[in-house]
C-alpha positions in Angstrom: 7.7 -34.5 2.6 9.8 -35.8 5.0 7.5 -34.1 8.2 4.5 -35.6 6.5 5.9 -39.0 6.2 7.0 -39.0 9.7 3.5 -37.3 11.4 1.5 -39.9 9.5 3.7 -42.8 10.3 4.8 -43.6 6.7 8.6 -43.7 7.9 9.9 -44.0 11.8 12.7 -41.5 13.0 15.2 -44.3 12.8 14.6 -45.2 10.0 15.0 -41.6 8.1 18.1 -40.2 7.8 18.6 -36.7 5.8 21.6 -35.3 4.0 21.8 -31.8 3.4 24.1 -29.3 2.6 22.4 -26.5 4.1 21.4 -27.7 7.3 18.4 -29.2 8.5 15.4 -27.4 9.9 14.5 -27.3 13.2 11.3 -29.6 13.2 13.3 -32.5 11.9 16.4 -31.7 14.0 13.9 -32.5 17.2 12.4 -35.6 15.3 14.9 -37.9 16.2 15.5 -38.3 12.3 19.3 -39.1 11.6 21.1 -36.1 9.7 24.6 -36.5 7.9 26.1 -34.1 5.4 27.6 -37.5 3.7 25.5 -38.6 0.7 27.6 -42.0 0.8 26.8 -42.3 4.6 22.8 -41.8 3.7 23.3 -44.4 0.6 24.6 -47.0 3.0 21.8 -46.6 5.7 18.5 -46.2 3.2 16.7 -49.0 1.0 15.1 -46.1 -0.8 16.7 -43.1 -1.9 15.2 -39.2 -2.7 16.9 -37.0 -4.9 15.6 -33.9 -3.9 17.7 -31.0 -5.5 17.5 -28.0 -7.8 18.2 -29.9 -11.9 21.0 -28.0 -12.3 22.8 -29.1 -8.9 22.1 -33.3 -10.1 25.5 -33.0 -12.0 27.5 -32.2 -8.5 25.7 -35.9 -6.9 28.2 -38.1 -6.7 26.5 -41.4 -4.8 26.4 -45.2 -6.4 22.5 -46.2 -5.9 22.6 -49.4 -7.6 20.3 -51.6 -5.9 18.4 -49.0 -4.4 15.1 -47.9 -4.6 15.3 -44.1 -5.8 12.6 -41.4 -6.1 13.6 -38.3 -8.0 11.4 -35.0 -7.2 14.0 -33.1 -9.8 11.8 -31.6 -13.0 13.5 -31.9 -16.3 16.0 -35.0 -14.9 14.9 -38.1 -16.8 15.1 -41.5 -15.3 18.2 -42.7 -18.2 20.1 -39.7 -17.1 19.7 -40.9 -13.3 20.5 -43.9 -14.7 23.6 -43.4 -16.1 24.7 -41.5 -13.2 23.8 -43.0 -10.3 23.5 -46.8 -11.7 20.3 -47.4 -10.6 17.5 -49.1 -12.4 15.0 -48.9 -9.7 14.1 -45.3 -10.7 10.7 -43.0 -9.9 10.3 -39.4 -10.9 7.4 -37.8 -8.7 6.4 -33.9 -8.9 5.1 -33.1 -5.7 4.0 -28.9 -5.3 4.4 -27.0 -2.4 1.1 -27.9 -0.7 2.8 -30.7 0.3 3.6 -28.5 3.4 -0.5 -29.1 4.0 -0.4 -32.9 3.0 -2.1 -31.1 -0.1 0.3 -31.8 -3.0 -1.5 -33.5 -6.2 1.2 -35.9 -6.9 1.8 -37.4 -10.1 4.9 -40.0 -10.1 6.0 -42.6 -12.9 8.3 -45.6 -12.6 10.3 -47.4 -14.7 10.1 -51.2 -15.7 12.5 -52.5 -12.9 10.3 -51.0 -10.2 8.8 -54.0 -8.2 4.6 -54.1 -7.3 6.1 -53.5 -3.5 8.4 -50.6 -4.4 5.5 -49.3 -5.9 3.2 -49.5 -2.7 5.9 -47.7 -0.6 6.3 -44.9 -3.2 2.6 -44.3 -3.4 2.4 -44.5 0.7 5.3 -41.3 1.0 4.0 -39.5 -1.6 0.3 -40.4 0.0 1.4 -38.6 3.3 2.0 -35.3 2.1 -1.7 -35.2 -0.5 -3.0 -37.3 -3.8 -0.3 -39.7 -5.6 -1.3 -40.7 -9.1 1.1 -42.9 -11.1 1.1 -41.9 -15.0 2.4 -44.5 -17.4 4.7 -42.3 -19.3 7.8 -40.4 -18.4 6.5 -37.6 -20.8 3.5 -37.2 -18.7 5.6 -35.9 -15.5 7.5 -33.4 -17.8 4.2 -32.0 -18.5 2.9 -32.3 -15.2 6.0 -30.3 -13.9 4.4 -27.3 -15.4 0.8 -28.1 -14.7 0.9 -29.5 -11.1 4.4 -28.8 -9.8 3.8 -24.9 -9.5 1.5 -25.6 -6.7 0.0 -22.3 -5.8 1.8 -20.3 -8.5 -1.2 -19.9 -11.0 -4.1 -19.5 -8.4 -1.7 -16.5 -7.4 -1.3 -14.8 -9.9 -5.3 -14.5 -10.8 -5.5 -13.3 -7.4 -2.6 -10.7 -8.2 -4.8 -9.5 -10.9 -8.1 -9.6 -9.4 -6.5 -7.4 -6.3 -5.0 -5.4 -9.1 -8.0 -4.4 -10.7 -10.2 -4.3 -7.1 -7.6 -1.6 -6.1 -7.9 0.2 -9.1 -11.6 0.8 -8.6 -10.9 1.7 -5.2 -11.2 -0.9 -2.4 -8.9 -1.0 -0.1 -5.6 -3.4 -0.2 -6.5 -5.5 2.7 -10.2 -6.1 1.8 -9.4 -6.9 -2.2 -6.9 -9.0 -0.9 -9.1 -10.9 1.2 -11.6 -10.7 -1.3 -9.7 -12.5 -4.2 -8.5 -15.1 -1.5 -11.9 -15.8 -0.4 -13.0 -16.5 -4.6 -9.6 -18.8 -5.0 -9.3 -20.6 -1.9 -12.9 -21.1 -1.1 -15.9 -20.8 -3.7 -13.1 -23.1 -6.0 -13.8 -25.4 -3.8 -17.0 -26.4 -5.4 -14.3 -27.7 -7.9 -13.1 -29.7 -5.5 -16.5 -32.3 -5.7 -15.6 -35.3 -7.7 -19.5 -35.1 -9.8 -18.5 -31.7 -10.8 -16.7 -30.8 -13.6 -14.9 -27.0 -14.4 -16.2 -27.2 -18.5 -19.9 -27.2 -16.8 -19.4 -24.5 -14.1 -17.9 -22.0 -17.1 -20.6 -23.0 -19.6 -23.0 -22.7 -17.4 -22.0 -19.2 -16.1 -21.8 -18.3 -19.9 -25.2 -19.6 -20.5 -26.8 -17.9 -17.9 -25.9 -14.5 -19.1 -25.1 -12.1 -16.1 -22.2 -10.3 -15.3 -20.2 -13.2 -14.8 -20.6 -13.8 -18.4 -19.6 -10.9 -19.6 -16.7 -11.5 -17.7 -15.9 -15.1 -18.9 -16.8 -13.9 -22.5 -14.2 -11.0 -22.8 -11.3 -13.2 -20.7 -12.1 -15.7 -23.4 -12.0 -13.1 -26.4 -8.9 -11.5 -25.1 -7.1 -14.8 -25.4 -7.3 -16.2 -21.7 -6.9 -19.6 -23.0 -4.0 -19.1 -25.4 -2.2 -17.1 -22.8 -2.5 -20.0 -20.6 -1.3 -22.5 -23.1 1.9 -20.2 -24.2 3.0 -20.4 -20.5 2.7 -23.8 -20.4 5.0 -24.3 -23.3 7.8 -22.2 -22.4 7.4 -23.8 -19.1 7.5 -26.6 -20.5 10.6 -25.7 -23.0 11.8 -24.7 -19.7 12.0 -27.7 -18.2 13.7 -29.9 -20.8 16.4 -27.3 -21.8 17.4 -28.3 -17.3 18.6 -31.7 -18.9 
């Protein structure tokens, strides 16, 4: 997030600074960004404020950001516990994926009451460098979308995993089902991708036309594709609260 902002001119190098305990990576360390390994020394030089940790590391933050600006990317961290921590009121909870290395993260972000129409704009401009921000008007949403957006890549993978799987099995080589399966999930679902289209259209009309593809869809569907989907969302989901 922080290379996007910078490449796209969101934030200047002087005006970034980073504070991490493991280091920073070498395309920020030649960016001219600032880099401390004091979170009061970031608080004092930043108008806005990212909490960027694993949920179960928040506990360990010890930093006053009252009258700061913060944006959370934690999952399962609500904005009344960041609250009570940190004592700000200013408070955005964002769940950007890991296409965000590609300025491809779907981004959805919510903010609470206190958050001004111009904190707004800036939080919408750094999340707009790294893909697509889209503000939801309840904290519950970005709970759910922890599970349904934040796992980036995660799901496309592992169709991929089992169309490779079953390729193999019938004797293609490793390298060509692999390329294969990446060549179904990272290009013809690009068709998706075409804002007149819709995914309940492509599937019924696959289904309606009745070739192999069908047959395909039909027994997926049978074998409880949908429900196996919607049980990992829950215990994701489950998942997610229980980090609070």
């Amino acid at each position: 997030m922080a290379q996007a902002a910078l490449s796209t001119g969101v934030l200047t190098p002087e005006n970034l600074t980073i504070s991490s305990r493991s280091g920073i990576g070498d395309a920020l360390k030649t960016s001219g960004a600032n880099w401390t390994s004091n979170n009061e020394e970031l608080v004092k030089r930043s108008d806005l404020v990212v909490l960027s940790v694993r949920p179960a590391q928040f506990s360990q933050i010890a930093a006053n950001l009252s009258g700061k600006l913060v944006v959370s990317v934690m999952a399962g961290i609500s904005c009344s516990e960041i609250a009570a921590q940190t004592h700000a009121s200013r408070i955005v909870r964002g769940m950007p994926n890991a296409a965000a290395a590609i300025r491809k993260s779907f981004t959805p972000w919510f903010a609470t009451k206190n958050v001004s129409a111009a904190d707004r704009a800036a939080v919408h401009s750094f999340f707009e460098a790294c893909g697509e921000p889209a503000e939801v008007q309840a904290e519950s949403d970005i709970d759910y979308c922890a599970v349904m957006t934040g796992t980036g890549a995660a799901f496309p993978s592992l169709l991929a995993e089992a169309m490779i799987t079953n390729a193999i099995a019938h004797g293609l080589p490793p390298g060509f089902a692999a390329k294969a399966a990446k060549g179904v999930i990272c290009n013809a679902s690009q068709l998706l991708a075409n804002p007149n289209e819709s995914s309940a259209r492509i599937v019924r009309e696959m289904i309606d036309y009745g070739g192999l593809t069908a047959a395909a869809l039909k027994t997926m569907l049978a074998r409880g594709f949908n429900e196996a989907v919607s049980a990992g969302f829950e215990a994701a989901l489950a998942r997610g609260l229980s980090l609070a």
